[in-house]
C-alpha positions in Angstrom: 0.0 0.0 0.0 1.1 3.2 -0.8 0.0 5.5 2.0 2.0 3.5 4.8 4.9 2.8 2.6 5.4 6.2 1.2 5.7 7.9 4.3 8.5 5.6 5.7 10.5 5.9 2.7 9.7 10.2 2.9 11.0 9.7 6.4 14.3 7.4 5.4 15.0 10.8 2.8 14.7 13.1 5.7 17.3 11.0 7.6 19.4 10.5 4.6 19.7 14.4 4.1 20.2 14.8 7.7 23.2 12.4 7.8 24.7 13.7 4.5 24.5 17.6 6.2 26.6 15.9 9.2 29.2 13.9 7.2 29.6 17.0 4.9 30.8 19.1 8.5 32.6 16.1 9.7 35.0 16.5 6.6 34.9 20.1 6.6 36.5 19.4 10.7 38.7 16.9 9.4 39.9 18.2 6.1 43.4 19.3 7.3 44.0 16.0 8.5 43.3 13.8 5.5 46.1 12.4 3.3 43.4 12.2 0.3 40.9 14.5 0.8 40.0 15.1 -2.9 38.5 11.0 -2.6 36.5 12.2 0.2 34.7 15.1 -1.0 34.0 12.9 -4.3 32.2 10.5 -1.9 30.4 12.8 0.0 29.6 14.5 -3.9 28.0 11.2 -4.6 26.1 10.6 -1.7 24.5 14.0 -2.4 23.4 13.2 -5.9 22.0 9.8 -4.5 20.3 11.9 -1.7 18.6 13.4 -5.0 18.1 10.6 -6.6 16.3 8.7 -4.3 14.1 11.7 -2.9 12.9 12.1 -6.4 12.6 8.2 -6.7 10.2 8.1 -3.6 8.3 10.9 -4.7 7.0 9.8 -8.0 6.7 6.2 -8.0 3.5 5.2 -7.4 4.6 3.1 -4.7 6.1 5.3 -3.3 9.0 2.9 -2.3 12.7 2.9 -3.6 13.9 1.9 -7.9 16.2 -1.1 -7.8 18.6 1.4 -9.8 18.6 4.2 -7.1 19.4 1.5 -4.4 21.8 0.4 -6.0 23.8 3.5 -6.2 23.1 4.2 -2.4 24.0 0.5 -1.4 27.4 1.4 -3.6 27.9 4.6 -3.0 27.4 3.7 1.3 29.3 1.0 0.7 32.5 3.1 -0.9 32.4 5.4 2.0 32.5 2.5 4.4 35.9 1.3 2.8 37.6 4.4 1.5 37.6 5.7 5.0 40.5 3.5 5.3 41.9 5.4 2.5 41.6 9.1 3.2 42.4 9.0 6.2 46.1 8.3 7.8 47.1 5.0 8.9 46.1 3.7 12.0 42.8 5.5 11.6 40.8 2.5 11.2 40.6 1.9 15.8 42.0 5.1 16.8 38.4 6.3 17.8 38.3 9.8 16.2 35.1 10.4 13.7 34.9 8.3 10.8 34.6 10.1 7.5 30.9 8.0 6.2 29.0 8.8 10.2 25.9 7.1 9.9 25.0 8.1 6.2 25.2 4.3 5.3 22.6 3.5 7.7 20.4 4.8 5.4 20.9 2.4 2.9 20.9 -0.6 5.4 17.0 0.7 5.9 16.1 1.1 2.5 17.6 -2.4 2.1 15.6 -3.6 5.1 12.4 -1.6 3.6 12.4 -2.7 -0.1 13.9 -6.4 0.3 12.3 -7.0 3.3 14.2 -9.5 5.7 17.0 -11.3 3.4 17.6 -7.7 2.3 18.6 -6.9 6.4 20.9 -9.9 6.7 22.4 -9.0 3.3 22.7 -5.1 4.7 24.7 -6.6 7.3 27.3 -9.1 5.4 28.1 -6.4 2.9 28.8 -3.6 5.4 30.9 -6.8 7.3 33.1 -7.0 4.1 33.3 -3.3 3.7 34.3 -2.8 7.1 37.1 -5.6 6.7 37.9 -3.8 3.9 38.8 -0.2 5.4 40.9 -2.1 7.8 42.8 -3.7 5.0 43.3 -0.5 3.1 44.2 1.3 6.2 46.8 -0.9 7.4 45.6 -1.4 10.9 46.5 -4.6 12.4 43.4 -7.5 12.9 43.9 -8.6 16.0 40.9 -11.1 17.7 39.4 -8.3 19.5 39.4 -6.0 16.4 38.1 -8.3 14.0 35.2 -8.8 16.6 34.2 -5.5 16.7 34.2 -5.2 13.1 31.8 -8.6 13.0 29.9 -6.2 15.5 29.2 -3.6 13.5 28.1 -6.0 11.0 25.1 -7.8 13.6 24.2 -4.3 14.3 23.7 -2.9 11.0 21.9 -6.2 9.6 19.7 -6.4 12.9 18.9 -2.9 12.2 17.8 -3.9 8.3 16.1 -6.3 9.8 14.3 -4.2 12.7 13.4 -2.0 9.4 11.7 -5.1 7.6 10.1 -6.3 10.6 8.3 -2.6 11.2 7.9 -2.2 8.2 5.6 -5.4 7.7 3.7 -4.2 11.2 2.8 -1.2 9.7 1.6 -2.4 6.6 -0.5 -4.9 7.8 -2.0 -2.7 10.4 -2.8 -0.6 7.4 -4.4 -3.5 5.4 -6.7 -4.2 8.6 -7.7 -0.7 9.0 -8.2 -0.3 5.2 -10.3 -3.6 5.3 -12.2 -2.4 8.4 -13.3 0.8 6.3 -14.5 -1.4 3.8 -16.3 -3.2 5.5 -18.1 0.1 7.1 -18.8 0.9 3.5 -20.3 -2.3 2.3 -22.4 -2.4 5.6 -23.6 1.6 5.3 -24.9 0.2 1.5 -26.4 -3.0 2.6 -28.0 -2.6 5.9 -30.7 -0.6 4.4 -31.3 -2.6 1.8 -29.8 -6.0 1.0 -29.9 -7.3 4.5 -33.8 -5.7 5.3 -34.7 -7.6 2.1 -33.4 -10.4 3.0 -35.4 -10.4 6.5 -38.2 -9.5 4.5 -38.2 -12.4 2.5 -37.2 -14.7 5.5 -40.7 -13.6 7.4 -43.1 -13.3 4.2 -42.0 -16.2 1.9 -43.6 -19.6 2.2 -40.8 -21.3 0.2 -38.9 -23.1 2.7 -36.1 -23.1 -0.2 -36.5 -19.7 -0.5 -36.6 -18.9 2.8 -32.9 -20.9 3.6 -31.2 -19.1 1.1 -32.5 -15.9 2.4 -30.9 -16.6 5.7 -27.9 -18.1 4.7 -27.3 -14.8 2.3 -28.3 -13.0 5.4 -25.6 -15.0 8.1 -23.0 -14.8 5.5 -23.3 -11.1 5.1 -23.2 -10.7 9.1 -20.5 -12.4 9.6 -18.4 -10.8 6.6 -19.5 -7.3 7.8 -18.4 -8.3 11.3 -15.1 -9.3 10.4 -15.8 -12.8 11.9 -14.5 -14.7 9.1 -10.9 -15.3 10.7 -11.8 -14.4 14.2 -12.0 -16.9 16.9 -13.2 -15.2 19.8 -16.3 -16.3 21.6 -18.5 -13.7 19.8 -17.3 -15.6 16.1 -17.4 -19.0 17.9 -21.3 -18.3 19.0 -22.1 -17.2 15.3 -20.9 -20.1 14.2 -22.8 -22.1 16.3 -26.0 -20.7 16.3 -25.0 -20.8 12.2 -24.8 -24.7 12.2 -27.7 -24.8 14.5 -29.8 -23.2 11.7 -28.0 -25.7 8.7 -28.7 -28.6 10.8 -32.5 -28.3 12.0 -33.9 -25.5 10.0 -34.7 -23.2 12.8 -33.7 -19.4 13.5 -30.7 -18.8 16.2 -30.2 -15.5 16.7 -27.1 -14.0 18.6 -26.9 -11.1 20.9 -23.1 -10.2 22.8 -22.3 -6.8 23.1 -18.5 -5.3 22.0 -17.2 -5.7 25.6 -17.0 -9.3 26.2 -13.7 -10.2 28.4 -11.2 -12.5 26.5 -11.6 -15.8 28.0 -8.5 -17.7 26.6 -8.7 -20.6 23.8 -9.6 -23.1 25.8 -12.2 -21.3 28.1 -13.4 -19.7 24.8 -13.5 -23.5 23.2 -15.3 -24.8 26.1 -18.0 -22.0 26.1 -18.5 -22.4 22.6 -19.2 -26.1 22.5 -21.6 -26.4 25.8 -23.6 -23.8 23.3 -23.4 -25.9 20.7 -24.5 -28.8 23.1 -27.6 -27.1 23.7 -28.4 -25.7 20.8 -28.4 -29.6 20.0 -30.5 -30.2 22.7 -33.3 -27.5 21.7 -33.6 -28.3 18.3 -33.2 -31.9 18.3 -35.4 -32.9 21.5 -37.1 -29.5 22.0 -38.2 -28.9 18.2 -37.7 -25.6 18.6 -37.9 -23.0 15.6 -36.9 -20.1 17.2 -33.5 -19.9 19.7 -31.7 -17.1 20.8 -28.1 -16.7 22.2 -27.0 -14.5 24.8 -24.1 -13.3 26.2 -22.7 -10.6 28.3 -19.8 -9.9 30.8 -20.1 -11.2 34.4 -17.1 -10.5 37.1 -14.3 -10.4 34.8 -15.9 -13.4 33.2 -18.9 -13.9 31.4 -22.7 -15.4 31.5 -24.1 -16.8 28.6 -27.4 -18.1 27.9 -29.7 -20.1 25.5 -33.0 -20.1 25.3 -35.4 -21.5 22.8 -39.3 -21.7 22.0 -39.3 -26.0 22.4 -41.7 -27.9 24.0 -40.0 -28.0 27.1 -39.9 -30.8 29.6 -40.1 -30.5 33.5 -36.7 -30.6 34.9 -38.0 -32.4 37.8 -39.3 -35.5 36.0 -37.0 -35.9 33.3 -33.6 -37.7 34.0 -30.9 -35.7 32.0 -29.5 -37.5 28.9 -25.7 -37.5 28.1 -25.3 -35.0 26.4 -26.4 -32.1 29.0 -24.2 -33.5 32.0 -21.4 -34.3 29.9 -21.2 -32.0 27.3 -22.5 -28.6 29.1 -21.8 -29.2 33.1 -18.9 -31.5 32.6 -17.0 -29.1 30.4 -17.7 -26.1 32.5 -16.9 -27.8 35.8 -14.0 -28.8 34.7 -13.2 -24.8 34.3 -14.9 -24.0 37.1 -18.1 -23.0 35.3 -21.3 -23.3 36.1 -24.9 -24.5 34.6 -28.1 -24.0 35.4 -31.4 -25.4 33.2 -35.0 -23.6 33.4 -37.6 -25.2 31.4 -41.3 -26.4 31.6 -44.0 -28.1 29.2 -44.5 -26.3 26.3 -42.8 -23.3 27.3 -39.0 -23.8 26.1 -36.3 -23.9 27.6 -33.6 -22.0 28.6 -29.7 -22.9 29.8 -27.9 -20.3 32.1 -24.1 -20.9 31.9 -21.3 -19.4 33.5 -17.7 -18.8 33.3 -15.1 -17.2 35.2 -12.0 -15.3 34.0 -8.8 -17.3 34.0 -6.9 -17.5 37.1 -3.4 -16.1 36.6 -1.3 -18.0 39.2 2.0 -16.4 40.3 5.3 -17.7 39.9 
């Protein structure tokens, strides 16, 4: 995407024009005290006209993100600087801890490399400023002892983690951008379709008496929901309970409508998967023994954990009489006991029924 893109790589010019204005002073300090200054201010001539080049670049690609050619010529150009510093300067220059002649102008390019190639193009902005490093040693003719050649290795790390730190924030941003674009779009869609699609579809759900016609309605209607929702790759209790009450509605026919409001607590994946299927359990339960047409879902916060209930026009039974089957001891009280949930079943003949459930937040134990 443009938007996100284009303002990191504006941002990377800044810098680059900011570290070109320092290493033009730095050599302006140093000038007296170079033994080929002429190579310098060539360098630092050609990181200007790359400073150009890739300004321009940024600014009218419609990408907005850097031409292979113009990161090339940075790559080189940062590159040169890295190794001739072992050139203009005297000997011994290369660990006697006054200012290098490049500063942190090739930084730069270890961020583009980072924001263009991604990853691989970090760890390959940290080998080649390894080897040009090496190489200002060489040509300075500084001695390579252990220590020294493990601070030049050093260097190396720190400029490809720092290609890499560029890659990896890169990616954050963009996708962050994606999900907000997507989000907008889905604001969009629903602004168009709630007042008409989706009312038609209820329409025809309540007045038609195809029971064909009436499916499809609904299932156009759910998948709409859920798309406008954002459910599709969500699995938080509020998608889980769609789901449900969705396959409730493909498997017996009837209508399972769900109502949580935006502040549900996050529960964890198992507490979320246990919730999820003792719902399912007795949306089992009322359409298979209870017949019922009509079921509703609820769901709200409770004490940092949450109460959710389902309740459904079947015929009922009388808790009382009726012996519980297997699959509401098992499957609703078992699961949430074993979470340290709780269930409780209200019902009567010919009146539905309705199953209370709930379930605490997760208990964060200390060390």
């Amino acid at each position: 995407m443009k938007g996100m893109r284009h303002s990191m790589f504006r941002g990377l010019a800044f810098f680059r024009w900011i570290a070109w204005v320092w290493m033009a002073v730095v050599l302006a300090v140093n000038h007296t005290s170079l033994v080929r200054p002429g190579v310098a201010w060539v360098l630092v001539a050609c990181a200007g006209v790359v400073n150009a080049w890739t300004t321009v670049d940024v600014r009218r690609r419609p990408d907005g993100v850097t031409s292979w050619p113009a990161l090339g010529a940075e790559v080189g150009v940062a590159l040169s600087l890295i190794v001739f510093d072992g050139v203009v300067f005297p000997p011994g220059h290369a660990f006697g801890g006054s200012q290098s002649l490049n500063g942190i102008w090739p930084l730069a390019a270890v961020f583009d490399m980072g924001l263009t190639l991604g990853f691989l193009g970090g760890v390959a902005a940290g080998v080649l400023v390894t080897g040009a490093h090496l190489g200002a040693v060489v040509l300075n003719g500084a001695e390579l002892t252990p220590i020294r050649l493990f601070a030049v290795f050093g260097s190396g790390v720190g400029a490809g983690v720092a290609g890499v730190m560029a890659a990896y924030i890169s990616k954050l941003l963009v996708d962050a951008e994606q999900r907000v674009t997507a989000v907008k779009a889905r604001e969009e869609v629903a602004r168009t379709l709630h007042d008409g699609v989706l009312q038609t579809l209820a329409v025809v759900e309540r007045r038609s008496d195809d029971p064909d016609l009436v499916r499809l309605a609904r299932d156009q209607e759910r998948g709409l929901r859920v798309y406008l929702a954002g459910l599709e790759h969500r699995h938080d209790l509020e998608a889980e309970l769609r789901r449900a009450a969705a396959r409730f509605e493909t498997a017996f026919g009837g209508e399972a409508v769900v109502s949580v409001p935006d502040d549900l607590p996050v529960l964890g994946d198992d507490r979320t998967a246990a919730l999820a299927a003792a719902v399912w359990e007795a949306l089992v339960n009322a359409g298979k023994h209870g017949a019922a047409e009509h079921v509703t879902v609820f769901a709200e916060p409770n004490d940092g954990g949450v109460f959710c209930s389902v309740r459904d026009d079947g015929s009922g039974f009388d808790p009382s009489t009726v012996v519980e089957g297997v699959g509401l001891p098992s499957s609703i009280r078992g699961r949430l006991a074993d979470l340290g949930g709780t269930v409780e079943v209200d019902s009567s003949p010919d009146s539905g029924a309705e199953v209370r459930m709930w379930l605490g937040a997760p208990v964060r134990r200390g060390r």
